[in-house]
DRENDO-1510 file (C-alpha; in Angstrom, 1 decimal, always signed):
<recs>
REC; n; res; u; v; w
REC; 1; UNK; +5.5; +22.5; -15.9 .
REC; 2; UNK; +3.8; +19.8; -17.6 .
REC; 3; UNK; +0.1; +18.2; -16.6 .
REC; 4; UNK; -0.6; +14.5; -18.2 .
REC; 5; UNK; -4.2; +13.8; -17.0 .
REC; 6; UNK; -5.9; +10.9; -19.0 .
REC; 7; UNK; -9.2; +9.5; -18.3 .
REC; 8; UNK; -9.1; +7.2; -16.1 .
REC; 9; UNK; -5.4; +7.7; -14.5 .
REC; 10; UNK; -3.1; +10.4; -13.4 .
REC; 11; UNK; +0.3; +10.2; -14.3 .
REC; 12; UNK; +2.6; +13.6; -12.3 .
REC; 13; UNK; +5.4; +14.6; -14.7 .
REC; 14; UNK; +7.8; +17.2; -14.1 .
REC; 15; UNK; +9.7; +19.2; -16.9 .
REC; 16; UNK; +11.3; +22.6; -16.8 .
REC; 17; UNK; +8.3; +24.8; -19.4 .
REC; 18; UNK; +6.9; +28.2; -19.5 .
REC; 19; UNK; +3.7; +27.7; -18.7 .
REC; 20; UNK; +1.1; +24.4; -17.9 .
REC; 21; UNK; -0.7; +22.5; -20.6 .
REC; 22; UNK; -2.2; +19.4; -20.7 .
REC; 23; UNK; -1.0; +16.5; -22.7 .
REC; 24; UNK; -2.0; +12.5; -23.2 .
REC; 25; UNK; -0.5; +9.6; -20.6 .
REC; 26; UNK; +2.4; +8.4; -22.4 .
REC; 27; UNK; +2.0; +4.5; -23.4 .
REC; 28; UNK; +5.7; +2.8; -22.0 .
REC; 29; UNK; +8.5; +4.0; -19.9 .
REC; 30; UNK; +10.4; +5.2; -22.7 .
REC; 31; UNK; +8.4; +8.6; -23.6 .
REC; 32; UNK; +9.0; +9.6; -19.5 .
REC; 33; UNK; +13.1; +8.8; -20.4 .
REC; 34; UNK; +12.9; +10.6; -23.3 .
REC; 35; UNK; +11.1; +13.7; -21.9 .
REC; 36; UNK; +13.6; +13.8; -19.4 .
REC; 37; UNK; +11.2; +13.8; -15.9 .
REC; 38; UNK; +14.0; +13.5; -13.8 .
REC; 39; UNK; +15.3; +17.3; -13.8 .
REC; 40; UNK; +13.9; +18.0; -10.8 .
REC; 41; UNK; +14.8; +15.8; -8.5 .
REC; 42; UNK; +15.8; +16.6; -5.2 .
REC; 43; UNK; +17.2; +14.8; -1.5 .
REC; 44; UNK; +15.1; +12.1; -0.5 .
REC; 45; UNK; +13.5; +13.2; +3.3 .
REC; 46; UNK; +13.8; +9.4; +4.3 .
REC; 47; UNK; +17.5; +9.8; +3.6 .
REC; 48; UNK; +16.8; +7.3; +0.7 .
REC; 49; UNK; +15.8; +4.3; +3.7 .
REC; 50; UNK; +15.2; +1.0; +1.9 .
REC; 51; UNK; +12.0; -0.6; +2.9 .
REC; 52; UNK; +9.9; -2.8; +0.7 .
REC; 53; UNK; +6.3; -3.8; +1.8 .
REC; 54; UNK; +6.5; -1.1; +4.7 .
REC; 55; UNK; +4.0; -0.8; +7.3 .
REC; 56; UNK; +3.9; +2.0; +9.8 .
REC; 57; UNK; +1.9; +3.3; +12.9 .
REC; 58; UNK; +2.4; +6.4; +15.5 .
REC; 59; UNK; +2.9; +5.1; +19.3 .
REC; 60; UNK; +4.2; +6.9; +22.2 .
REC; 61; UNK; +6.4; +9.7; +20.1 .
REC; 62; UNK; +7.9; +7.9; +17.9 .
REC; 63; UNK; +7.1; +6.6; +14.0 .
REC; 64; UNK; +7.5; +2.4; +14.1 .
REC; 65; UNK; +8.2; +1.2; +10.6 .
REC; 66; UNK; +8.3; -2.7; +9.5 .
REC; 67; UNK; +9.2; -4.1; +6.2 .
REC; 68; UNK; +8.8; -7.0; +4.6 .
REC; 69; UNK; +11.8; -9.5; +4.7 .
REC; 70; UNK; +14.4; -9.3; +1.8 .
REC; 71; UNK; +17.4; -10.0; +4.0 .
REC; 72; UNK; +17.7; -12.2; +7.2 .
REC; 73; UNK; +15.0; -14.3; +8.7 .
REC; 74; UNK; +12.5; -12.0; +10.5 .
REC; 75; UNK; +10.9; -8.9; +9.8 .
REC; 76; UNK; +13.3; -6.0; +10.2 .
REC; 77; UNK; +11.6; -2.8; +12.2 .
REC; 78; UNK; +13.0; +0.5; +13.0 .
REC; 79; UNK; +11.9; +3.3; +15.1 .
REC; 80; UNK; +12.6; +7.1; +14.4 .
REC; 81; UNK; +14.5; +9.5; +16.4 .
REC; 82; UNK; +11.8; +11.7; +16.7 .
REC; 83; UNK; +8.4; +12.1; +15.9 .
REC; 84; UNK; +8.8; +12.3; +12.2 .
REC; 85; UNK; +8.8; +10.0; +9.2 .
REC; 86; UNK; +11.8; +12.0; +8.1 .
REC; 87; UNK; +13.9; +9.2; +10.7 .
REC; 88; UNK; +16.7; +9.2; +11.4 .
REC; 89; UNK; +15.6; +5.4; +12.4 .
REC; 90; UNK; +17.4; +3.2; +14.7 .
REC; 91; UNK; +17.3; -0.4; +14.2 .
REC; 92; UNK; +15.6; -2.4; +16.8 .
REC; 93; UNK; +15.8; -5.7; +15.7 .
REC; 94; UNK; +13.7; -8.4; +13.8 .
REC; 95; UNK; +10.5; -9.3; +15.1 .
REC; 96; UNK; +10.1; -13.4; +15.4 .
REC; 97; UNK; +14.1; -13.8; +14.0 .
REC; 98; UNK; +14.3; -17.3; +14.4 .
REC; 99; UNK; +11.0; -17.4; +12.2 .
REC; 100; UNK; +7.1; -18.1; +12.5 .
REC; 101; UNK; +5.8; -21.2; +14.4 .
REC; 102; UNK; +3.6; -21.8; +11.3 .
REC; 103; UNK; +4.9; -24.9; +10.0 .
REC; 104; UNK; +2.2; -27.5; +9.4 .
REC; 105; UNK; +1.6; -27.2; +5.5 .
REC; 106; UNK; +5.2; -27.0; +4.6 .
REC; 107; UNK; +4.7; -23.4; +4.3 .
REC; 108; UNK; +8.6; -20.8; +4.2 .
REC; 109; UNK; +8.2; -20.5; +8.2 .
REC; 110; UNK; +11.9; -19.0; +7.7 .
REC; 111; UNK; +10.4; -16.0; +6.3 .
REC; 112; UNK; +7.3; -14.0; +7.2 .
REC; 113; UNK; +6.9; -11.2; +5.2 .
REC; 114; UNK; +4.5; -8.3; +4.2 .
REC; 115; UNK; +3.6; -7.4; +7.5 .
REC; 116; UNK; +0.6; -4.9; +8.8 .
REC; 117; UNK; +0.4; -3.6; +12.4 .
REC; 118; UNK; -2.5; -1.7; +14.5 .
REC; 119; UNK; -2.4; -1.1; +18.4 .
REC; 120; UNK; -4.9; -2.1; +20.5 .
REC; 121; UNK; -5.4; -1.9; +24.0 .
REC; 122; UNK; -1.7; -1.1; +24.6 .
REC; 123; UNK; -0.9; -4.3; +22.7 .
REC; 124; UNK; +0.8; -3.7; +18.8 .
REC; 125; UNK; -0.1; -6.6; +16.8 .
REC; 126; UNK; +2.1; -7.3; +13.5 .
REC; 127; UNK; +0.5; -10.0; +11.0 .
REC; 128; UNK; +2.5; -11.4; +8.6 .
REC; 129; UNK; +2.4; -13.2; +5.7 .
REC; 130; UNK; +4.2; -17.0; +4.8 .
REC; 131; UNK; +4.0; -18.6; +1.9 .
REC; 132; UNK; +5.4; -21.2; -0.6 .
REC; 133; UNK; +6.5; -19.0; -3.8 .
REC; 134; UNK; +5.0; -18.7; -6.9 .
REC; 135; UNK; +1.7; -20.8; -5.4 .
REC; 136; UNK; -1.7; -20.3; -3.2 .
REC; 137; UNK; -0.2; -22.1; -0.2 .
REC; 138; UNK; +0.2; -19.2; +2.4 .
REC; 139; UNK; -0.7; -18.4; +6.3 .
REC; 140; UNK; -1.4; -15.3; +7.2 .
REC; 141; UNK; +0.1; -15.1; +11.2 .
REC; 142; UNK; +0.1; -12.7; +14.2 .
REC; 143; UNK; +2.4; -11.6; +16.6 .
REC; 144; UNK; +2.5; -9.0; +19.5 .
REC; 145; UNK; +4.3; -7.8; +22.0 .
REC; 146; UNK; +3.5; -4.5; +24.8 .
REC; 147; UNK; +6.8; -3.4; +24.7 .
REC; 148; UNK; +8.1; -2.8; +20.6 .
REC; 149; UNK; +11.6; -1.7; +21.9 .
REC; 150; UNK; +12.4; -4.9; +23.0 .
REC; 151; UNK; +13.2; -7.2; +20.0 .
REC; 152; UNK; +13.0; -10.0; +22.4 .
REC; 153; UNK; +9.7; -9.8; +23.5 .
REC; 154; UNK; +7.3; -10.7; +20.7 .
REC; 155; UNK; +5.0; -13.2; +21.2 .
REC; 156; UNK; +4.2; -15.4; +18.1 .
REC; 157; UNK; +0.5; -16.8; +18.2 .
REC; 158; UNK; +0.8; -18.4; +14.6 .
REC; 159; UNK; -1.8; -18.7; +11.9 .
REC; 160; UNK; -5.0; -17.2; +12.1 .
REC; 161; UNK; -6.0; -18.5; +8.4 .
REC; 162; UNK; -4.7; -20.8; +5.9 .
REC; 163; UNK; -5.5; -20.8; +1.7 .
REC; 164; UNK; -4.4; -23.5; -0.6 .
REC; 165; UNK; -3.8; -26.4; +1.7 .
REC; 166; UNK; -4.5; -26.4; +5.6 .
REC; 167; UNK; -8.0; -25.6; +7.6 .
REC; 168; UNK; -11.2; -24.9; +5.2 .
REC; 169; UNK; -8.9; -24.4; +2.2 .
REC; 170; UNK; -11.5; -26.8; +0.1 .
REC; 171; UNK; -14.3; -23.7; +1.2 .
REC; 172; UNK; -15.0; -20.3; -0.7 .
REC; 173; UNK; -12.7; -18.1; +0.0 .
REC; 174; UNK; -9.3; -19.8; +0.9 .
REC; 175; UNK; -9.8; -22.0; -2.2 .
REC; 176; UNK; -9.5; -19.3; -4.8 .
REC; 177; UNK; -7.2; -16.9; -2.7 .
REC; 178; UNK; -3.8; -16.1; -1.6 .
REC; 179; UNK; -3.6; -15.2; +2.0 .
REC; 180; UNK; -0.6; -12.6; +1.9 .
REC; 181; UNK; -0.6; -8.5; +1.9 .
REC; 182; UNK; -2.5; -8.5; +5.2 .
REC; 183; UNK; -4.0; -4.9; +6.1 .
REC; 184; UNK; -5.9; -4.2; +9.4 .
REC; 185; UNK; -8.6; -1.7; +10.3 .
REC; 186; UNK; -10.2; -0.9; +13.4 .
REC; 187; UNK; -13.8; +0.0; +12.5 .
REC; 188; UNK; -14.1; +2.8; +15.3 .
REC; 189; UNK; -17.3; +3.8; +13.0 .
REC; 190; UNK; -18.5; +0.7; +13.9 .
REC; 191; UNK; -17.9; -0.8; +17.1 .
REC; 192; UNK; -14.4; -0.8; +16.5 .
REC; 193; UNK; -15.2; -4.3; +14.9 .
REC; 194; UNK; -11.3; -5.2; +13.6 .
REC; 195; UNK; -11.0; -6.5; +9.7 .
REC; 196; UNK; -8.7; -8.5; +8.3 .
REC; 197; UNK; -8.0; -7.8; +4.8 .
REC; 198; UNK; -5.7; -9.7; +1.9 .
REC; 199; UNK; -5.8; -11.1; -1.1 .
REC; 200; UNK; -3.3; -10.9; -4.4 .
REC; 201; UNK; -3.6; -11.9; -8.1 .
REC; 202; UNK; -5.5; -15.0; -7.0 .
REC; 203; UNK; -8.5; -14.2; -7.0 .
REC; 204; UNK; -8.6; -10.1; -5.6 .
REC; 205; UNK; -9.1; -8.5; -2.3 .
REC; 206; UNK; -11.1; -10.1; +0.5 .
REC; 207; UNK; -12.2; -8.8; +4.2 .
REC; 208; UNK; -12.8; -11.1; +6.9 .
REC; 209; UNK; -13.9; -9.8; +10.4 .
REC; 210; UNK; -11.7; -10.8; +13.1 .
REC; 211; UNK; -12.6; -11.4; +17.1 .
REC; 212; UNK; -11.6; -8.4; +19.0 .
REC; 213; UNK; -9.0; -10.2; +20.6 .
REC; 214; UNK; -7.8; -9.5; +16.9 .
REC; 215; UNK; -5.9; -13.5; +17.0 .
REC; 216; UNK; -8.6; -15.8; +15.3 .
REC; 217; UNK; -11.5; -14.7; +12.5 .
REC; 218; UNK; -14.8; -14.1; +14.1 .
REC; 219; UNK; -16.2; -17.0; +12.6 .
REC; 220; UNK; -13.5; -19.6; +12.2 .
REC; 221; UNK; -15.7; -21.8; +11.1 .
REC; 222; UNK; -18.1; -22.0; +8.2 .
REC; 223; UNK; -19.4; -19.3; +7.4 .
REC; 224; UNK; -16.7; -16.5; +7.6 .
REC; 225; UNK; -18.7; -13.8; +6.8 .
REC; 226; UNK; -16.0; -13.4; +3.2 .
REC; 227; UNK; -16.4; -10.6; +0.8 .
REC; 228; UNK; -14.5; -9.7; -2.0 .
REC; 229; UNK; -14.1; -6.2; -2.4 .
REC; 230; UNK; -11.6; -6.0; -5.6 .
REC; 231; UNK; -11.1; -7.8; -8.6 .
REC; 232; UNK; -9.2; -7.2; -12.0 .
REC; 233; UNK; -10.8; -9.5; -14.4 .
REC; 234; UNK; -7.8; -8.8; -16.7 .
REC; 235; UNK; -4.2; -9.7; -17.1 .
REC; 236; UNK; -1.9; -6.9; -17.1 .
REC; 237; UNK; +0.7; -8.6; -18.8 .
REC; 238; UNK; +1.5; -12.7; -19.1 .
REC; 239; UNK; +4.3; -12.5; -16.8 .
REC; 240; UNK; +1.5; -11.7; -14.2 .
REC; 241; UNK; +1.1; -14.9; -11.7 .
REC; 242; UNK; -2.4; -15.3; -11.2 .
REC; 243; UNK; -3.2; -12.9; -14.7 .
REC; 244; UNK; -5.4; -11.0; -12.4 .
REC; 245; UNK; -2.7; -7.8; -11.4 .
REC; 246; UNK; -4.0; -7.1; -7.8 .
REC; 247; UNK; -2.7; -7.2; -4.5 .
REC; 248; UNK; -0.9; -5.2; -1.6 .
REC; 249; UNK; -4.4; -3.5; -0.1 .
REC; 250; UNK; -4.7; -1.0; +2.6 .
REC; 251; UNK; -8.5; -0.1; +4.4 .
REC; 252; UNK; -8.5; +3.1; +5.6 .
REC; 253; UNK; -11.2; +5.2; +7.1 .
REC; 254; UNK; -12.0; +9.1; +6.9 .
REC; 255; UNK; -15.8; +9.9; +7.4 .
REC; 256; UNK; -18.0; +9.6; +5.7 .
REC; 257; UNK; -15.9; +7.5; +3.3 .
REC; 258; UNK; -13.9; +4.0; +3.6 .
REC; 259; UNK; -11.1; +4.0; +0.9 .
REC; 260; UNK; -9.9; +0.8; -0.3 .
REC; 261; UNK; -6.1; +1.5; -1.3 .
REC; 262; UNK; -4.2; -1.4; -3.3 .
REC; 263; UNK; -1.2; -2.0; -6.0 .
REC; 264; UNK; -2.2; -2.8; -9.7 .
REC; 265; UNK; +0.3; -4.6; -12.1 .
REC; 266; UNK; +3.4; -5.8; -12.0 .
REC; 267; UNK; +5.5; -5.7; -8.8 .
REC; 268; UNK; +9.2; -6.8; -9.1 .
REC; 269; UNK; +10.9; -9.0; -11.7 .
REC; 270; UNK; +12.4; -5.9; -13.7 .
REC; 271; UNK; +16.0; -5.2; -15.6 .
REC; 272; UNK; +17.3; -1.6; -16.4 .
REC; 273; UNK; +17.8; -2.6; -19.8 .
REC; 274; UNK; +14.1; -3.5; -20.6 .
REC; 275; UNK; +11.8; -1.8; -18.3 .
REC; 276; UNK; +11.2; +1.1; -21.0 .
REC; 277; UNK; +9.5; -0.9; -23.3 .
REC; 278; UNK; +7.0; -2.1; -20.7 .
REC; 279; UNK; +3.7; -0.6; -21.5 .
REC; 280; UNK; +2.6; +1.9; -18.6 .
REC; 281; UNK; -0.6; +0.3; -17.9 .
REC; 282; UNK; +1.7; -2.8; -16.8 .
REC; 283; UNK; +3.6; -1.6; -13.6 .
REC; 284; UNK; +3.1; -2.0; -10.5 .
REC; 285; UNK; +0.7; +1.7; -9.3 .
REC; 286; UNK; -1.5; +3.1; -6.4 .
REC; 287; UNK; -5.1; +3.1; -6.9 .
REC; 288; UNK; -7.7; +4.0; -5.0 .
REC; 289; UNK; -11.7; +3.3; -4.2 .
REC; 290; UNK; -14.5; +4.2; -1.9 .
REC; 291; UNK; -17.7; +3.3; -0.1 .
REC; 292; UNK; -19.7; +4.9; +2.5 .
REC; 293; UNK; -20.3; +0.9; +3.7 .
REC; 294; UNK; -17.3; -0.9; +4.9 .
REC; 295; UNK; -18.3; -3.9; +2.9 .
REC; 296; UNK; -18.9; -1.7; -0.5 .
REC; 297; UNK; -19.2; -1.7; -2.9 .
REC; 298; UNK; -16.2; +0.1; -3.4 .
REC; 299; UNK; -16.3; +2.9; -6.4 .
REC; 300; UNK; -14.0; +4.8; -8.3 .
REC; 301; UNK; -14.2; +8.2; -9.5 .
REC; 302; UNK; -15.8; +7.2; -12.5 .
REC; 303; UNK; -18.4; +5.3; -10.4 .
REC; 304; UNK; -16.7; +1.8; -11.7 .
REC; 305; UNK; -17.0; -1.4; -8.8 .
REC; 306; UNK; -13.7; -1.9; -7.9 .
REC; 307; UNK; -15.0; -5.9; -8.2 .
REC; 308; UNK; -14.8; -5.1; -12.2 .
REC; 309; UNK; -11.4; -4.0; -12.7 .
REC; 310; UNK; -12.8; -0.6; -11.7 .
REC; 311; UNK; -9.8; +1.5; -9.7 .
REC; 312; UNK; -8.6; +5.5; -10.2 .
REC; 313; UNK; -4.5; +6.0; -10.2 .
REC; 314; UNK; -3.6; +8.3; -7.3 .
REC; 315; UNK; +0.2; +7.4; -7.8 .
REC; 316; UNK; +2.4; +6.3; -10.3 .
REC; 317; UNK; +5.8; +6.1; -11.9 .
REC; 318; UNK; +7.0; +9.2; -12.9 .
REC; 319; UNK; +10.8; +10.6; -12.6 .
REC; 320; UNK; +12.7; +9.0; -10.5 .
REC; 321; UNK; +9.5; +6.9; -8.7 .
REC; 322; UNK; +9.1; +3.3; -10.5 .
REC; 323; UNK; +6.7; +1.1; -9.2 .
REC; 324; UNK; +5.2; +2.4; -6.4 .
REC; 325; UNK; +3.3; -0.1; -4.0 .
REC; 326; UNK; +2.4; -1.4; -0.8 .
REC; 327; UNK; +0.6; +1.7; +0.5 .
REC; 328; UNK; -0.9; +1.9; +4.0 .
REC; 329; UNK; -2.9; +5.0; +5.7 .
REC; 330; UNK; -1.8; +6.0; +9.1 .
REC; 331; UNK; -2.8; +9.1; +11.7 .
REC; 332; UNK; +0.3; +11.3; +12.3 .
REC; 333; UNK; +0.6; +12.9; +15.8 .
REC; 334; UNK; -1.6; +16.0; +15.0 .
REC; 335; UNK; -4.4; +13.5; +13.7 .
REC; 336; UNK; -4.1; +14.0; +10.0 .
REC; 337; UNK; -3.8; +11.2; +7.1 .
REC; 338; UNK; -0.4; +10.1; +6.2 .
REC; 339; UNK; +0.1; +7.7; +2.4 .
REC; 340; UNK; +2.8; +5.7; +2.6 .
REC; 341; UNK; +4.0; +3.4; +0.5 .
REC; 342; UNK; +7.9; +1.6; -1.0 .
REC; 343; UNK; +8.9; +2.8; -4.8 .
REC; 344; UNK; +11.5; +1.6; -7.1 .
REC; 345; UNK; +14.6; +4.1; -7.7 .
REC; 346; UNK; +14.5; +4.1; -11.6 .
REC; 347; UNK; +18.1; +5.3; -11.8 .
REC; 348; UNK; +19.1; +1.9; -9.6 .
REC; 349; UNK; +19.1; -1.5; -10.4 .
REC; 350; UNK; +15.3; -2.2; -9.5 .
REC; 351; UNK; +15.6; -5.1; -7.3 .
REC; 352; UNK; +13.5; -5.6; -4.3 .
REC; 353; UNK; +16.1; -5.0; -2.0 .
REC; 354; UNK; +16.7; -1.3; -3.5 .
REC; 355; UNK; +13.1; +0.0; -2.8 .
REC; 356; UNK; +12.9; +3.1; -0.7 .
REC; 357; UNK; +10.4; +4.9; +1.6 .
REC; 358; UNK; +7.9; +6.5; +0.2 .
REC; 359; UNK; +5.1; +9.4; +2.0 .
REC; 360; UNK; +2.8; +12.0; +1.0 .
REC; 361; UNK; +0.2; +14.0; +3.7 .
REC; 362; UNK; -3.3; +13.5; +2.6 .
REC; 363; UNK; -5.9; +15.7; +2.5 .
REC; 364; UNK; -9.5; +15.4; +1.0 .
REC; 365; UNK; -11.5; +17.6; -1.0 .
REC; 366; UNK; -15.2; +18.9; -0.2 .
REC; 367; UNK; -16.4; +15.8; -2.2 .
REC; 368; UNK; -14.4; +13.7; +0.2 .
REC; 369; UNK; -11.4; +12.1; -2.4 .
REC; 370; UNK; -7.8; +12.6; -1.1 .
REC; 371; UNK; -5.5; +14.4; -2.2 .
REC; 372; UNK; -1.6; +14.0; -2.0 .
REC; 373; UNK; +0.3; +16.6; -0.9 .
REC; 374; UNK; +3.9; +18.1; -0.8 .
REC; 375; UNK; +3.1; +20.2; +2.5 .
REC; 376; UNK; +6.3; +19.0; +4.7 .
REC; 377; UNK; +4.3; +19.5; +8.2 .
REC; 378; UNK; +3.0; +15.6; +8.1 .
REC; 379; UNK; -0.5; +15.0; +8.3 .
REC; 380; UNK; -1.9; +18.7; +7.8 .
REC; 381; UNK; -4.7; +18.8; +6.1 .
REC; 382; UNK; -3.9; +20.5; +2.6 .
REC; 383; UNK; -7.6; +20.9; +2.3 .
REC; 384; UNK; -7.9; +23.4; +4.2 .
REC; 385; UNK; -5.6; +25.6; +1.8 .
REC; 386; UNK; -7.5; +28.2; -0.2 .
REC; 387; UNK; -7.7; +26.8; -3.9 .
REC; 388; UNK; -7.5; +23.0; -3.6 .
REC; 389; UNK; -10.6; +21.7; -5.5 .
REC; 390; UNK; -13.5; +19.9; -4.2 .
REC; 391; UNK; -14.5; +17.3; -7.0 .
REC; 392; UNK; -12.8; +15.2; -9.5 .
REC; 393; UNK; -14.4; +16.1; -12.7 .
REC; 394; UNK; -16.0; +13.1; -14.9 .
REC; 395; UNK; -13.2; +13.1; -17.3 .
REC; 396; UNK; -10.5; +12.6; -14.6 .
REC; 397; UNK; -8.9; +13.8; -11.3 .
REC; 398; UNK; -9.0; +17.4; -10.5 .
REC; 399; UNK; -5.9; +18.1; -8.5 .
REC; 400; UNK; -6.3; +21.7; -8.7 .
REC; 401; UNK; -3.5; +24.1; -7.6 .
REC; 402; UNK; -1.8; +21.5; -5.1 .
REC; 403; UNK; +1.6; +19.8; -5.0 .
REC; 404; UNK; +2.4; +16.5; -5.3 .
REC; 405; UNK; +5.6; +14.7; -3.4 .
REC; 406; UNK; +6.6; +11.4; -3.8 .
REC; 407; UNK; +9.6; +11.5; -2.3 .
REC; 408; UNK; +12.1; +11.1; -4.9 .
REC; 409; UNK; +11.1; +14.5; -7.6 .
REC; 410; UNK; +9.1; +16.9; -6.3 .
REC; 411; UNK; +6.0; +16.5; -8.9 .
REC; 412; UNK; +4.2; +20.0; -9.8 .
REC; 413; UNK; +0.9; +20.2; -11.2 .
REC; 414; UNK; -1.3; +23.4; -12.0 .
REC; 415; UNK; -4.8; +23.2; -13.4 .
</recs>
């Protein structure tokens, strides 16, 4: 098996060897064609389902899943036949199909998109994301429903906050951000105080506290109570809209430790024919931070602010996975940490419309950073296995004698 650990990212290869040894990140696509990663490669659990911008949450035996809108009008959602991620999934319908209510700043009403859903209170909330492409004029929206089986009962309650044009859009934040890539958390660590969090290549990540009735911001009014948790002051490439490569983030909670999950570089937009000449560094990839605060700052591994373009790689391309985004955290039946996320097939034509499900059961070292794990029982703790390491050593992440499955290869890696 082959290793490639680099300094400040991990990239999982597989390749049929004798024996582990370490080797450098290679720089574009090309070297992980040429070194043939794809040999191992094996049925996709998910039944290769195709899902782009997924969000997911556990309620009442069943795994709920929602994607974002590449066909149709609404947002697609499915529920599984059992209490697995594996699916089978049934279809239930689209939730708002005839399209949001927000319509007031001229905004795609026909298509929300990028959704995010908790439960509260019996109550499952899906917020959603519309916007006019390729500019800052979005709305992110809410809708809900106490009965997800029924397609025909969501309620839409519209938008909750506007950036670019609309309500306080001429006020710090909205006037420098996109409001799209919605994530919710529950704070149960603190009052179970709910926060809205988005943001994209305008102008990073921002959390706004919302009113626990979870449809308005706390303070709808100036001031918000606005932070900005992530920024990448450089361009990945310049086909990057914004030039600041950040979006798509996820809060997620496991004491003592809030993570702060998003997608760095480029997201979409690629052919076959080129997309090995890309530089690595470029595409669209997991990374991760942390805080013991909710409000940060939020560190990587390498003690970097994630507001300076700081960020450690816990996932990307490798094999047959290209492009992996849009990750989300969510509690699996027995209580454990589940990373989901959409991915690219590389051996397909890399649209949108061809991304596939994505999981990996988290567990977390004795110094409290996750780990992604292979173990097919979803959401044990691999953790608690004998030889998974507890730190991340100062020249990069210490994975130790654990497995790594991202759906597609299984990925190998022995330290």
């Amino acid at each position: 098996m082959i290793i490639s650990i680099c300094s400040f990212a991990l990239l999982a290869v597989v390749s049929i060897q004798t024996e582990a040894i370490k080797m450098g990140q290679p720089k574009v696509m090309s070297d992980l064609i040429a070194r043939g990663d794809d040999s191992a490669q094996v049925p996709l659990p998910t039944d290769n389902f195709t899902v782009h911008d997924p969000a997911a949450v556990f309620s009442n035996g069943h795994y709920y899943l929602f994607a974002g809108s590449t066909k149709g009008v609404g947002i697609p959602y499915y529920r599984s036949q059992k209490d697995s991620l594996t699916g089978p999934w049934n279809s239930l319908g689209q939730v708002l199909p005839g399209g949001s209510k927000i319509s007031e700043q001229g905004e795609d009403s026909q298509k929300p998109w990028a959704p995010a859903v908790v439960i509260q209170d019996n109550t499952m909330y899906v917020f959603y994301a519309v916007t006019i492409p390729s500019s800052m004029k979005s709305a992110i929206g809410v809708a809900t429903t106490t009965t997800p089986d029924d397609a025909t009962s969501w309620t839409d309650h519209g938008a909750i906050m506007y950036t670019g044009q609309g309500p306080n859009t001429n006020l710090w934040p909205f006037n420098i951000t996109n409001a799209i890539d919605p994530s919710i958390l529950i704070d149960t660590a603190n009052n179970s105080q709910p926060i809205l969090q988005y943001g994209s290549y305008y102008g990073g990540i921002i959390q706004l506290p919302l009113s626990p009735t979870l449809l308005s911001l706390v303070n709808p009014h100036p001031p918000f109570s606005a932070l900005r948790v992530a920024y990448s002051p450089a361009p990945a490439t310049p086909r990057t809209l914004g030039a600041h490569p950040i979006e798509g983030s996820f809060l997620s909670y496991h004491s003592p430790y809030y993570y702060l999950w998003y997608a760095h570089g480029l997201c979409c937009g690629f052919s076959p024919s080129t997309v090995s000449s890309l530089p690595l560094s470029s595409i669209y990839e997991i990374r991760i931070g942390r805080s013991t605060v909710r409000s940060g700052p939020f560190l990587d591994q390498q003690g970097r602010d994630l507001n300076d373009g700081g960020g450690t790689t816990i996932l990307s391309s490798h094999g047959n996975v290209f492009a992996p985004g849009g990750p989300g955290v969510l509690k699996a039946p027995n209580g454990g940490d589940i990373l989901y996320y959409h991915f690219l097939p590389r051996d397909g034509n890399l649209t949108n419309e061809s991304a596939e499900l994505g999981w990996n059961p988290l567990g977390y070292g004795d110094d409290g950073w996750p780990v992604l794990s292979s173990e097919f029982e979803e959401g044990r703790d691999p953790s608690t296995r004998s030889g998974v390491p507890s730190r991340a050593g100062s020249s990069g992440i210490d994975w130790g004698p654990v497995m790594v499955m991202a759906l597609a290869p299984f990925v190998i890696m022995f330290y």
